[in-house]
NUBA-530696 format. One record per residue (C-alpha): x, y, z. Coordinates in steps of 0.001 Angstrom, whole numbers, plus 500000, padded with zeros to 6 digits. Layout:
N
XYZ/...
***
This chain:
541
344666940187875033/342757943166873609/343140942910869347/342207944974866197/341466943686863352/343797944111859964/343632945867857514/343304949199859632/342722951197856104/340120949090853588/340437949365849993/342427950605847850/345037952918849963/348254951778848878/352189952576850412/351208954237853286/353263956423855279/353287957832858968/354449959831861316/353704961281864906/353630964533866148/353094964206870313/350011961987870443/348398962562867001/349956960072863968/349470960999860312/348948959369857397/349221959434853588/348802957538850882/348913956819846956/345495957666844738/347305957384841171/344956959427838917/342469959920841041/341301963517842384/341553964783844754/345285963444844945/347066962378848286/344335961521851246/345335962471854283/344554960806857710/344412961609861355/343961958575864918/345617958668868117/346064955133868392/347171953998864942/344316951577864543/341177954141864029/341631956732861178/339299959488859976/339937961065857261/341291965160857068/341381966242853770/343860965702850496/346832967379849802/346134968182846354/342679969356846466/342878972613843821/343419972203840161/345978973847839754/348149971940841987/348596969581838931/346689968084836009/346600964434835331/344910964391831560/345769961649829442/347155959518832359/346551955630832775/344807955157835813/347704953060837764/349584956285836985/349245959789838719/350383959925842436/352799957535843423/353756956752846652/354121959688849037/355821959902852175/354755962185854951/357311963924857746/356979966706860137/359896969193861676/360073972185863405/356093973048862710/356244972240859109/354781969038857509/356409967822854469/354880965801852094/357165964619848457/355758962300846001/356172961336842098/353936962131839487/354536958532837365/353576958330833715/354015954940832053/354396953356834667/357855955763835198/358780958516837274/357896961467835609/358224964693838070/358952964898841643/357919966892844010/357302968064847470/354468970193849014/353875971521852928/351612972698855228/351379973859858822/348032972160859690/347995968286858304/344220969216857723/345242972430855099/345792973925852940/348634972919851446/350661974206849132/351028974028845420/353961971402844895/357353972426844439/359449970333841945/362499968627842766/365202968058840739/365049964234841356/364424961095839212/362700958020840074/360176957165842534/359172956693846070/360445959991847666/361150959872851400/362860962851853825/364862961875856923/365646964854859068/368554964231861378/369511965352864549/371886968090863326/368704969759861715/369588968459857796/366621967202855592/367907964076853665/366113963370850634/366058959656849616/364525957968846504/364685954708844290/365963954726840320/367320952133838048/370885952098837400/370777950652833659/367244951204833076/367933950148828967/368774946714830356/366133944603831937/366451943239835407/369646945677836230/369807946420839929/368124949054841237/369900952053843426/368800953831846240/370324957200846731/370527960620848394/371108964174848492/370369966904850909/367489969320851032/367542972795851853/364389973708853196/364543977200852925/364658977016849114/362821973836848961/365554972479846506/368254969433846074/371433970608846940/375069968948846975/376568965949846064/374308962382845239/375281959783847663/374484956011845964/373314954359849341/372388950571848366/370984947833845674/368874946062848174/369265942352849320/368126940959846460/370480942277844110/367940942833841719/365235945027840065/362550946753842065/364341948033845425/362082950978845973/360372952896849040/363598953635850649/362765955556854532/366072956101857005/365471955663860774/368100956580863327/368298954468866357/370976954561868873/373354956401866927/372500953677863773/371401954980860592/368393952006859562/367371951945856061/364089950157854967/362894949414851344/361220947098849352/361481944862846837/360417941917845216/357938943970843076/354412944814844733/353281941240843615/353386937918844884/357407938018846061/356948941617847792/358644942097850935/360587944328853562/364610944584853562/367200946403855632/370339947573855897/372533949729858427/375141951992858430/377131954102860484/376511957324858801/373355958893857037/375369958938853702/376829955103854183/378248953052853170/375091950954854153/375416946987854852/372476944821853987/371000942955857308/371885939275857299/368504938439858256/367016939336855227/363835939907853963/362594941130857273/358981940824856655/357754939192853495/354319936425852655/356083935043849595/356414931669851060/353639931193852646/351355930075849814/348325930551848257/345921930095851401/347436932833853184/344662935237853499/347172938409853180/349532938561850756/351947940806848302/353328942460852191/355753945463851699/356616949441851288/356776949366854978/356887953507857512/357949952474860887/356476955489863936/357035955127867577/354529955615869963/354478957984872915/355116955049875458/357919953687873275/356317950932871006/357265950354867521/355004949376864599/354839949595860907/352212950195858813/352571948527855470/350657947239851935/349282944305851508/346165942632849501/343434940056850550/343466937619847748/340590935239847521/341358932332844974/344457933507843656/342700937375842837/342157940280844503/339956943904843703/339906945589846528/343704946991845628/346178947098847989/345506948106851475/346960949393855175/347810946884857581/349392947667860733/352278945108862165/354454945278865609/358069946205865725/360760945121868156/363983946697867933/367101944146869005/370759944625868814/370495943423865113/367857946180864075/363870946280863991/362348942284864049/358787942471862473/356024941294863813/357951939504866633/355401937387868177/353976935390864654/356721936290861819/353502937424859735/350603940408859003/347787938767860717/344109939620860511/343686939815864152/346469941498865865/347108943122869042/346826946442869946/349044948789870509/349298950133873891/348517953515873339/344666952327872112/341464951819874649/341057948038874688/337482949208874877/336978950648871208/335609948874868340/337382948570865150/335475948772861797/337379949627858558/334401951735857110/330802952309857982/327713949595857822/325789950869855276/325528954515854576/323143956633852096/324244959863850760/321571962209850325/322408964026847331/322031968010847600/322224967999851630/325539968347851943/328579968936849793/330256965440848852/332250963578851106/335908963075851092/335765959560850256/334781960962847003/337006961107843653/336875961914839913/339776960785837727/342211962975836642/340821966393837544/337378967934839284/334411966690837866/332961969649839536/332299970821836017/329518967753835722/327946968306839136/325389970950840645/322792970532842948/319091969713841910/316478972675842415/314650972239845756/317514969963847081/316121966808845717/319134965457844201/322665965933842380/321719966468838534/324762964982836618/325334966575833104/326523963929830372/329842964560829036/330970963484825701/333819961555827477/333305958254828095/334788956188831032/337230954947828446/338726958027827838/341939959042829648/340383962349830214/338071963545832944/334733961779832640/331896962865834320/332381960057837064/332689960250841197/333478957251843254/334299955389846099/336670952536847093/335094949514847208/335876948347850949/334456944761851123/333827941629849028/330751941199850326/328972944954849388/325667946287847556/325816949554845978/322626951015845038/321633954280843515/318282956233842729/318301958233839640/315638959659836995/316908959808833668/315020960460830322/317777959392827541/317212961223823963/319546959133822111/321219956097822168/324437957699822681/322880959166826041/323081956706829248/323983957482832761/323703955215836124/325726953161838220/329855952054837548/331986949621839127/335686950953837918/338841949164838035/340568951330834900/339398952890832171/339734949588830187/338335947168832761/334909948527834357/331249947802834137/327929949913833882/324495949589834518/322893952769833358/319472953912831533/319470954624827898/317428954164825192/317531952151821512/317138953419818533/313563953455818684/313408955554821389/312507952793823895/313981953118827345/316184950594828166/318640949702831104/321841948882829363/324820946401831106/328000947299829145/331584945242830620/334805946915829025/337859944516828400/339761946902826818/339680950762825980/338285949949822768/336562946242823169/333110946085825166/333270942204825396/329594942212827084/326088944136826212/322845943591827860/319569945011827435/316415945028829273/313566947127827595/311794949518830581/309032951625831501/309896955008833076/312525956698833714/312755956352837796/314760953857838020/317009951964841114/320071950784840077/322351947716842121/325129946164842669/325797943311844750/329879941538845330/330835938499847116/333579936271846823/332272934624843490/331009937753841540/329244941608840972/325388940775840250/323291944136838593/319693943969839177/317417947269838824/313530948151839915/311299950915839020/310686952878842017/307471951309843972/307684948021842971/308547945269844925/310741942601842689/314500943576841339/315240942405837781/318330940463837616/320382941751834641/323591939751834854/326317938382836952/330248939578836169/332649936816837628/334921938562840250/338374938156839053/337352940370836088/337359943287837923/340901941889839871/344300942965839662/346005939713838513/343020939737835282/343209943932834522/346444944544835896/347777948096837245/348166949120840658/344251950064841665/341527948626843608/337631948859842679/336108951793842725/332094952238842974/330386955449841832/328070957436839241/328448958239835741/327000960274832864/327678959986829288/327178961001825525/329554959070823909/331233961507822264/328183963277821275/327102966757822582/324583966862824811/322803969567827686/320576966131829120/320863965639832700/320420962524835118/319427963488838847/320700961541841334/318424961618844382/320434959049846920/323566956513846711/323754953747848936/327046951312850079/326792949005852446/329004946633853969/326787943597854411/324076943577851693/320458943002852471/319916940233849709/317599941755847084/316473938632846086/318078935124845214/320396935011842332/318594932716839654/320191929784839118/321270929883835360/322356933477836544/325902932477838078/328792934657837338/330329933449834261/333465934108832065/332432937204830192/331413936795826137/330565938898823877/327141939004823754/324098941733821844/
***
């Protein structure tokens, strides 16, 4: 039996959500504060997916400044009627629904428009249009949300589309199974006259998982499915290779198959970084309602594919290895900044030879917009390089390579210099906003430097070489839960990518960034030494 191979989006793309319009499914997901804000994919067999653009591309669709980076864009959901594709979402600060809103297009691919706010609290948005032609808006809130662990509530109310705004009563659809906090992601299916309603719960952790209930109209009352959870990992323990599954969009296909495309993480002793990510699952649909993943009970890593795909193609989550050739081409869309362009930052060298990056006196610390661009990390096993030719004048001046989980937990390998004036590379770790737990210094000659990165299941090694010459420098090895979501917490995945910095100094220096490099399976630069194995981080001069 032809297979694919799970997850079908690498990294960190969490709560995904589909839909199909004739042969062409469409896909969004969160990218907290990242910017651009919203990605937004295109495949024709639900397994493949390239990329189209983001819906919030412009800044002035919305500012993110001063946000945590778990915070931003929450959990969109994507629908399409009469022409028209819809996309609402929640802007979440403190971890809280903060502003609602929905924003549409007539080409997936742009532009889209600025976001319209809805009169809604909460999070996790979703629209079910029904066959009578009326837009239900559904979301998730907390009933009590003074007293911890109160149930949460699902509700409703109508949208008018021609004024883009809540109207009429708020129907209060369900709890959830669990009768407890955390029912979120709430989508309505109709099947054979049924109104379906899917959530979550169980938190996006360890006991996340898929729950149902039914009712005979759109507004309820709604009874919870017997059978619940539907789909969940929770007891499967801790060598299950895919775990926290939930926030599950069901989509037909043309030819009448059913599958969901859900969140779920690839832990690897008991931590994950590469954040949550898309796995795609098949659905039956019985008497009872939709079974999950009928044939194993489970998200498995090799799955079958769906009809609609050639049992000929290949699936790869993301390319090889790939080297971006700074001032050839305008930046792909795998790019982001945090919180807002970092277009500001960025120009192209004279002579296309490079991206010069200009310093800013934000650091990566700062909840502002630093002058940073990255990409997911896709892979445990990765290198990351980068060429760059910087001339620090100060000490407060350094620029190079960063591997990003939040502004509090993140890593650099840049050049700088000391006080003296001699040019160093610098390894700084960041605990906390305000506590860099690890400092290392290697003194250097020149300015042309390469910078690395290698992961694998144990750790992120930095090693740098001067531009000719044939042995790397090991620097030091960071153990790999560090940079994991059970150690820093949040909602994100790693993120590779450049930065520039003065430290809060001003500054018109400028690194140039000739080339970046990711690839997928690292050509070793040389053995790790042994008294070089990633350790628990100390602070250290």
């Amino acid at each position: 039996m032809p297979t694919f191979t799970n997850p079908v989006l690498a990294g960190s793309y969490p709560d995904p959500s589909v839909c199909r319009v004739g042969e062409d499914f469409y896909l969004v997901t969160s990218s907290f504060a990242y910017y651009p804000g919203i990605p937004v994919f295109h495949s024709r067999d639900l397994v493949h997916w390239r990329q189209l653009t983001h819906v919030l591309n412009r800044p002035q669709q919305l500012s993110l400044r001063g946000f945590d980076t778990s915070d931003g864009i929450w959990a969109p959901t994507i629908r399409h009627h009469n022409g028209t594709f819809y996309v609402v979402s929640t802007i979440a600060k403190q971890r809280g629904g903060s502003v609602t809103f929905v924003a549409t297009a007539n080409d997936p691919a742009g532009p889209w428009s600025d976001p319209v706010p809805l009169e809604a609290e909460g999070i996790d948005p979703s629209l079910f249009f029904d066959d009578d032609g009326r837009c239900w808006f559904t979301g998730c809130r907390d009933t009590v949300p003074s007293v911890a662990g109160a149930p949460g509530q699902l509700w409703m109310r109508q949208l008018d589309l021609a004024s883009l705004t809540l109207v009429g009563p708020t129907h209060v659809l369900w709890h959830g199974a669990m009768r407890g906090a955390w029912v979120e992601a709430p989508h309505i299916y109709k099947r054979d006259g049924v109104y379906y309603l899917i959530a979550a719960e169980g938190g996006t952790e360890n006991n996340h998982s898929v729950t149902a209930a039914r009712a005979d109209a759109v507004t309820g009352p709604y009874v919870t499915d017997p059978r619940n959870p539907l789909l969940t990992h929770r007891h499967r323990g801790a060598n299950e290779p895919i775990q926290n599954v939930g926030h599950a969009d069901l989509v037909d296909t043309i030819d009448g198959e059913t599958w969901a495309l859900t969140l779920g993480v690839r832990p690897i002793n008991g931590s994950h970084t590469l954040g949550r990510e898309v796995f795609l699952v098949p659905v039956e649909w019985t008497a009872n309602g939709p079974v999950f993943a009928p044939e194993s009970g489970c998200v498995r890593l090799s799955e079958r594919l769906p009809s609609i795909a050639d049992p000929q193609s290949s699936k790869e989550c993301a390319e090889v290895t790939r080297r971006v050739h700074f001032g050839e081409a305008a930046l792909g869309l795998e790019w982001n900044s945090l919180r807002g362009p970092a277009d500001a930052f960025l120009r192209p060298a004279p002579g296309g030879t490079g991206l010069d990056f200009s310093l800013s006196p934000e650091p990566l610390t700062s909840k502002q917009t630093p002058a940073f661009i990255g990409r997911r990390q896709q892979h445990i096993r990765f290198s990351s390089r980068v060429s760059i030719s910087f001339a620090a004048a100060d000490p407060s001046e350094e620029a190079g390579l960063a591997v990003v989980q939040s502004q509090d937990r993140h890593a650099t390998l840049a050049l700088s210099v000391d006080a003296s004036g001699t040019a160093q590379v610098v390894l700084k770790a960041w605990e906390t906003e305000d506590r860099c737990i690890r400092v290392t210094r290697v003194p250097v000659a020149g300015s042309d430097m390469l910078l690395a990165v290698e992961g694998d299941e144990t750790g992120y090694t930095f090693r740098f070489k001067a531009h000719g010459a044939s042995e790397w420098t090991h620097v030091a090895s960071i153990e790999r839960s560090f940079f994991s979501t059970e150690s820093a917490g949040g909602f994100v995945g790693v993120y590779v990518g450049l930065y520039g910095t003065s430290n809060g100094q001003a500054s018109d220096n400028l690194a140039r960034i000739h080339w970046f490099e990711y690839g997928q399976t690292p050509e070793l630069l040389q053995p790790t030494p042994p008294n070089a194995a990633a350790e628990p981080l100390q602070v250290t001069g």
